[in-house]
C-alpha positions as CSV (number, residue, x, y, z in Angstrom):
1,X,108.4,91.8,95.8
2,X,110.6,91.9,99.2
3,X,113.8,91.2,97.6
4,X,112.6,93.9,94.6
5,X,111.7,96.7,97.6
6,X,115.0,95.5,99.5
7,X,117.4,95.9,96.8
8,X,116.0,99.0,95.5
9,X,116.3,100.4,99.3
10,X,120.2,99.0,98.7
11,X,120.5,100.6,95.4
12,X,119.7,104.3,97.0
13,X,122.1,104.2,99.7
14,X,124.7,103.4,97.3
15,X,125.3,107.1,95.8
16,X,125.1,109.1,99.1
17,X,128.2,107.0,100.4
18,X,130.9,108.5,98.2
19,X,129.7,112.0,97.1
20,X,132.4,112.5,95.0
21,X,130.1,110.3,92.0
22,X,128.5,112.8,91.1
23,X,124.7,113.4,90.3
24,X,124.6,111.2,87.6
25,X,124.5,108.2,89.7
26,X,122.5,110.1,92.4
27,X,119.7,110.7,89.3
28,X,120.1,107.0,88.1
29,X,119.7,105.6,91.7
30,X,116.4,107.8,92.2
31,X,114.5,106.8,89.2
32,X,115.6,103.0,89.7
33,X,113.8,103.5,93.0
34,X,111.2,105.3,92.3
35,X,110.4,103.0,89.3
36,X,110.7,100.1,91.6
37,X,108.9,101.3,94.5
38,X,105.7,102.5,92.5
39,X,106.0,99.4,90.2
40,X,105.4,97.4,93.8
41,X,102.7,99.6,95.2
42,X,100.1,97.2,93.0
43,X,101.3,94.0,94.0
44,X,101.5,95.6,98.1
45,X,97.9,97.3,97.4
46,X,96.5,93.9,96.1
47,X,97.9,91.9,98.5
48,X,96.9,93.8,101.5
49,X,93.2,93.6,100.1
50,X,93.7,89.7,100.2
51,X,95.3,89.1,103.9
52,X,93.6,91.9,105.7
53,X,89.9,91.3,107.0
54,X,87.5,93.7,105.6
55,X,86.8,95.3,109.3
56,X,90.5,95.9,109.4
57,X,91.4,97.0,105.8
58,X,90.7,100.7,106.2
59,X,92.8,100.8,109.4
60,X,95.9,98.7,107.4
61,X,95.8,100.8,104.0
62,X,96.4,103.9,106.4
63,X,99.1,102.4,108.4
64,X,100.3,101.5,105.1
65,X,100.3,104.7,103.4
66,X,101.3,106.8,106.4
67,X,104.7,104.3,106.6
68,X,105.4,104.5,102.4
69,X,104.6,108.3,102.4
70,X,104.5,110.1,105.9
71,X,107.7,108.2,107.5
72,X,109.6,108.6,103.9
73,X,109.2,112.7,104.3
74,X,111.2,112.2,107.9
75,X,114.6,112.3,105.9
76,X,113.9,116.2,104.6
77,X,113.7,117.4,108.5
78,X,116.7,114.9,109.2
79,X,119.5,116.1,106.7
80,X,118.3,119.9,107.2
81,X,119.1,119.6,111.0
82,X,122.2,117.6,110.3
83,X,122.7,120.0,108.0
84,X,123.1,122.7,110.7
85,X,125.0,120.5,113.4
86,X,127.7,119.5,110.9
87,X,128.0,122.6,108.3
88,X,127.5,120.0,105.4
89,X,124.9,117.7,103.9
90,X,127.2,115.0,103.6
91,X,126.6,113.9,107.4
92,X,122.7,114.1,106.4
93,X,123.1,111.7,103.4
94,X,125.2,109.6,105.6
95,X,122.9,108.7,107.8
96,X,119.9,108.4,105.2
97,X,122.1,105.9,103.8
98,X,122.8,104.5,107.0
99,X,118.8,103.8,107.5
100,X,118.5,102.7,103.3
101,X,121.4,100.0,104.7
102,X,119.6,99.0,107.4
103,X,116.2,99.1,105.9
104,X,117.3,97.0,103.3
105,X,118.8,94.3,105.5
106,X,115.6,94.2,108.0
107,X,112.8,93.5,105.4
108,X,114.0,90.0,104.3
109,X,114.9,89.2,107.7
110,X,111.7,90.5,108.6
111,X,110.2,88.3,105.5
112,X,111.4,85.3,106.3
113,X,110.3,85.5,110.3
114,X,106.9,85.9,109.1
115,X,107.2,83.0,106.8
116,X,108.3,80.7,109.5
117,X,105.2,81.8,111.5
């Protein structure tokens, strides 16, 4: 599920970097996502039932929804002021790309520290 979640962060930035593609691939790139990321939200969902104890489930589904679905919304306010520094969109995408990138590098680095734990 880490590598699915990781690649599919990979897969989005790809479009945004050259913006000459078109929306084609911008279109193809946001359905693989979104069909990945919600095809993952069972697995997450089930496993945090299994490792979380049931005092502290409530408080970890939250945290866990506020990170897929609150932090996820941050790139709308982020490309709009870019949007008004720069003149263009571009620099927005740019940078949400930048994050996908870096996103998508972190979680099996991430994945593997906690298995070594």
């Amino acid at each position: 599920m880490t590598l699915l979640t990781s690649g599919s962060l990979g897969l989005l930035a790809v479009p945004y970097l050259p913006t000459i593609w078109g929306d084609a691939l911008l279109v193809t790139a946001v359905l693989l996502f979104g069909f990945s990321f919600f095809a993952a939200q069972a697995a997450t969902n089930t496993m945090i039932a299994n490792l979380s104890s049931p005092e502290s489930r409530g408080q970890i589904f939250g945290w866990s929804f506020f990170t897929r679905f609150g932090l996820g919304a941050f790139g709308i306010p982020l490309v709009t002021i870019s949007y008004f520094f720069f003149g263009t969109w571009v620099a927005g995408f740019l940078l949400m790309a930048l994050l996908g990138v870096i996103a998508a590098i972190l979680v099996p680095i991430i994945h593997l520290r906690q298995k070594d734990k």
